[in-house]
KEVO-920921 format. One record per residue (C-alpha): residue number from 1; x, y, z; residue in one letter. Coordinates in nm, 3 decimals. Example, Ala and Ser with C-alpha at 12.3 -4.5 7.8 and 13.67 -1.06 7.14 Angstrom:
% residues 2
R    i     east    north       up  aa
R    1    1.230   -0.450    0.780   a
R    2    1.367   -0.106    0.714   s
% end
This chain:
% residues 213
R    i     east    north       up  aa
R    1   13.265   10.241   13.734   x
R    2   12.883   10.320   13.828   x
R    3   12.677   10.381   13.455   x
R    4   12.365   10.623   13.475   x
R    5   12.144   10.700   13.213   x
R    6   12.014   11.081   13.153   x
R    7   11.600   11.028   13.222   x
R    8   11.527   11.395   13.136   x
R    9   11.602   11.743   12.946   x
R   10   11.339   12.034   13.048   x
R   11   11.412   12.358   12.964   x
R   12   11.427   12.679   13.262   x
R   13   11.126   12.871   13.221   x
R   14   11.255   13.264   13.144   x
R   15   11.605   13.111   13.207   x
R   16   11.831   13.026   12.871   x
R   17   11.930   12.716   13.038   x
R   18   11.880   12.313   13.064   x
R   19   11.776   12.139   13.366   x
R   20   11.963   11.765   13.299   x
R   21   11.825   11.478   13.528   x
R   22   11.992   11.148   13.551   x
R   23   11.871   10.831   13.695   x
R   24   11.520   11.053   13.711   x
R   25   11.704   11.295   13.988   x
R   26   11.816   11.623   13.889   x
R   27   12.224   11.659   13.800   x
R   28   12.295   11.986   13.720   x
R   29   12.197   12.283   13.450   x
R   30   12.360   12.380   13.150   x
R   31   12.333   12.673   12.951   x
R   32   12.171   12.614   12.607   x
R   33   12.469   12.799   12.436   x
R   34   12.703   12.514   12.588   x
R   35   12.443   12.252   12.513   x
R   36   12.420   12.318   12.131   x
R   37   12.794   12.245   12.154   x
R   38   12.735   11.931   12.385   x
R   39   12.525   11.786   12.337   x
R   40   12.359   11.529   12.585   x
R   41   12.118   11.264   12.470   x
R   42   11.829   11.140   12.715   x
R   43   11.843   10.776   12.715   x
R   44   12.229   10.823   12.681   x
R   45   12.469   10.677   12.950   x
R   46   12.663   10.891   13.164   x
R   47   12.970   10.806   13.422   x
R   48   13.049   11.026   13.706   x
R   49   13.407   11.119   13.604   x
R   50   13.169   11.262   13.279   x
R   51   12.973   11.438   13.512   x
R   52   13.283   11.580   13.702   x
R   53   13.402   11.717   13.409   x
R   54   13.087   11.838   13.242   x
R   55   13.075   12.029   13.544   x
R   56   13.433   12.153   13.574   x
R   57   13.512   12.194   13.198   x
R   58   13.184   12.319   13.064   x
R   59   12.959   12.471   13.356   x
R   60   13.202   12.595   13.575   x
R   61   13.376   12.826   13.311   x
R   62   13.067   12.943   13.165   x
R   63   12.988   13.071   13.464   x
R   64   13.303   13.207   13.524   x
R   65   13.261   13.380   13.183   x
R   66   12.895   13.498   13.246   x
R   67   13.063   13.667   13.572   x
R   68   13.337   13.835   13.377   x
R   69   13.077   13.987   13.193   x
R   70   12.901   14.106   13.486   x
R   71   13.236   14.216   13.630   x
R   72   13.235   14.470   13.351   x
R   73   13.046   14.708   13.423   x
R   74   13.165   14.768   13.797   x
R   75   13.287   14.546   14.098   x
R   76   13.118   14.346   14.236   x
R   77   13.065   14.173   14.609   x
R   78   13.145   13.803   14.538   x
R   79   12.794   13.757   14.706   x
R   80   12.668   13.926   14.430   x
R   81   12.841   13.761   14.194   x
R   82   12.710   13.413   14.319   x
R   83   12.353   13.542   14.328   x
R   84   12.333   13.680   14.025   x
R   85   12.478   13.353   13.878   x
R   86   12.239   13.167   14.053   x
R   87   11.958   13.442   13.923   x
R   88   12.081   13.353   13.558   x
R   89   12.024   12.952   13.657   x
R   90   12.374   12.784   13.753   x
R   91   12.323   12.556   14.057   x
R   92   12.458   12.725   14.360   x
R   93   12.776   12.534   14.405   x
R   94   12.918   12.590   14.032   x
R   95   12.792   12.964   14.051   x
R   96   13.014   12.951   14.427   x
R   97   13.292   12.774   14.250   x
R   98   13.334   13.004   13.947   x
R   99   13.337   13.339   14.212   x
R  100   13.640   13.125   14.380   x
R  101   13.777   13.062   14.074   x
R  102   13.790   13.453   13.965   x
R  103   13.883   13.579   14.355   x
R  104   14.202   13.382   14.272   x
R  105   14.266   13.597   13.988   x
R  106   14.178   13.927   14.123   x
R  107   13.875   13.955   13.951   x
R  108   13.682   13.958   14.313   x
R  109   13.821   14.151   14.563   x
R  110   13.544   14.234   14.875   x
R  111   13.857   14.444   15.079   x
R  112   13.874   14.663   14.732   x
R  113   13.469   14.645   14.665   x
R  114   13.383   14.757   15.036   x
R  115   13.646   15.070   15.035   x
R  116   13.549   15.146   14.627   x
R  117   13.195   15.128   14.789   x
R  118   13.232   15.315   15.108   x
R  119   13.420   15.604   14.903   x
R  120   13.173   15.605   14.619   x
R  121   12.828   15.647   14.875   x
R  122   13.048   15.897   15.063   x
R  123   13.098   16.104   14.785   x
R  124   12.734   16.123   14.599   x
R  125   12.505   16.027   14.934   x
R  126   12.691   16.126   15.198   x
R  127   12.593   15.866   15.433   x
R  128   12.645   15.786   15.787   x
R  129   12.875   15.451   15.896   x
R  130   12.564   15.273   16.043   x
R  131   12.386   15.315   15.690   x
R  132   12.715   15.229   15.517   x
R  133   12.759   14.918   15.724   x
R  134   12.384   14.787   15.636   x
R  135   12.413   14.822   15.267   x
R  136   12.771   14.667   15.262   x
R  137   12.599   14.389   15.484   x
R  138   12.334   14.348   15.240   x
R  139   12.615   14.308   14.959   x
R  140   12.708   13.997   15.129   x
R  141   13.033   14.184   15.279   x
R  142   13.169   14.036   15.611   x
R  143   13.170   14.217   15.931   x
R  144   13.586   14.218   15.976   x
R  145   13.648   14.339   15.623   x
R  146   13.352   14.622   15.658   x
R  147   13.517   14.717   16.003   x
R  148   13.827   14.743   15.874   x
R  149   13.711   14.947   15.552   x
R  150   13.525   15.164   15.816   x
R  151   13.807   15.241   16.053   x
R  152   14.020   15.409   15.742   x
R  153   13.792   15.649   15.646   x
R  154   13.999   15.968   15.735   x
R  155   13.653   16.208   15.756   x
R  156   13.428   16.198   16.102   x
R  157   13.084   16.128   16.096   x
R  158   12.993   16.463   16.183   x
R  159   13.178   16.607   15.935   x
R  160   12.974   16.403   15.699   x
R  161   12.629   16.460   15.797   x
R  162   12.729   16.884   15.815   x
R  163   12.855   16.931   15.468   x
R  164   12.540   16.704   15.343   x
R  165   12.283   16.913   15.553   x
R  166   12.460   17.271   15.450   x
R  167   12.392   17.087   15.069   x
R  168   12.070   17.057   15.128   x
R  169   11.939   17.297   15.353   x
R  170   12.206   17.590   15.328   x
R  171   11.937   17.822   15.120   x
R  172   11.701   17.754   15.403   x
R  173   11.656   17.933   15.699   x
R  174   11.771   17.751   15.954   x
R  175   11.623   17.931   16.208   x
R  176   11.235   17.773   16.112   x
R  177   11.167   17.503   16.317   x
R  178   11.037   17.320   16.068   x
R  179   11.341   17.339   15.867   x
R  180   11.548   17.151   16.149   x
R  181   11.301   16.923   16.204   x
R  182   11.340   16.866   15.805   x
R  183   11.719   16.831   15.826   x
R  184   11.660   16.595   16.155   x
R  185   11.449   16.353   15.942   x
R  186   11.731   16.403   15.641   x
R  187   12.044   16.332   15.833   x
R  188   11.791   16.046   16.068   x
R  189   11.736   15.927   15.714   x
R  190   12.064   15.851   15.562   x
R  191   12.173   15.684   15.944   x
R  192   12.307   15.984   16.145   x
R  193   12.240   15.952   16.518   x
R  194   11.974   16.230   16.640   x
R  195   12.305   16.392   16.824   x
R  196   12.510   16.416   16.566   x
R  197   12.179   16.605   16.408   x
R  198   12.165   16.833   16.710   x
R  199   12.476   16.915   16.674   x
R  200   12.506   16.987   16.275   x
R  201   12.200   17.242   16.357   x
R  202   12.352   17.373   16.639   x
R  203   12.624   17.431   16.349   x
R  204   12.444   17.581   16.054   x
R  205   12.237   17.814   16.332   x
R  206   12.577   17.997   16.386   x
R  207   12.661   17.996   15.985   x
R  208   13.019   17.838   16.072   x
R  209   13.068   17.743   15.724   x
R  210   13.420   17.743   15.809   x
R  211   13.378   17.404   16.047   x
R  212   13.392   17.154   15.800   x
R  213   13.503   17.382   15.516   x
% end
């Protein structure tokens, strides 16, 4: 059984957490919450099957707690429940391991965050599927789970970019140039192809409020 010895405990600048470094090489971090409870000596000796459960027993579920906590407030990608656990100073591979750790459990779902997500933008921004796709990208979601969240929505795209240019723009006269060229830039904006905003002015020209009604 190899025997190390714990050279070094430096604090995380801005971070409430330990950075622990054993046989002068860097180990792992611990929260200072968990360290006032364990605490870890430098000079002390250390085995591996310590460090193995340190890391499972003690850094591991705080993580997994500090992501419950997150969890909250909304879902959450499990990318951005890794990041922000790596934001708050847990090495990557514990942050990784705790996000496994509450998928398992339901806590992380990325099928249920991207079609929460998709629904939720829908409904406030009224976005296109291109713009939709880059932000779930962004999120960390993967391509087959945002194609498949994509292919059930049951509204078409140019149904979408209508009722959120009649929003907008329905006081306006649509007949000024420069109000289509506004609504152009608006539905352009939020992802819609330039036909599909051809089309919704083509739309709002003839007042068929009854289209997408």
């Amino acid at each position: 059984m190899k025997i190390m010895v714990i050279t070094s405990i430096e604090p995380i600048k801005d971070k409430k957490m330990l950075k622990i470094f054993i046989d002068n090489v860097y180990a792992f971090s611990m929260p200072q919450s968990e360290y006032s409870k364990n605490p870890l000596q430098e000079n002390q000796e250390i085995t591996e099957e310590e460090i193995a459960k340190i890391r499972q027993n003690i850094l591991v579920r705080s993580a997994r707690e500090s992501a419950v906590r997150f969890l909250l407030s909304r879902d959450r990608s499990e990318a951005e429940v890794i990041n922000k656990l790596i934001y708050k100073g847990f090495d990557k591979d514990v942050a990784k391991d705790a996000a496994q750790a509450l998928k398992a459990i339901g806590y992380i779902d990325d099928d249920r965050f991207a079609r929460r997500y998709i629904a939720e933008r829908i409904r406030l921004k009224s976005l296109s599927k291109k713009a939709l796709r880059l932000e779930l990208k962004r999120k960390g979601i993967a391509d087959e789970i945002i194609d498949e969240a994509l292919s059930e929505l049951e509204i078409e795209e140019e149904e979408v970019a209508f009722r959120a240019a009649r929003k907008k723009f329905g006081k306006y006269d649509i007949r000024d140039e420069k109000i289509q060229l506004k609504i152009m830039r608006f539905l352009c904006h939020r992802g819609f192809s330039i036909e599909t905003g051809k089309k919704v002015i083509k739309y709002l020209l003839g007042d068929k409020e009854n289209y997408y009604a």
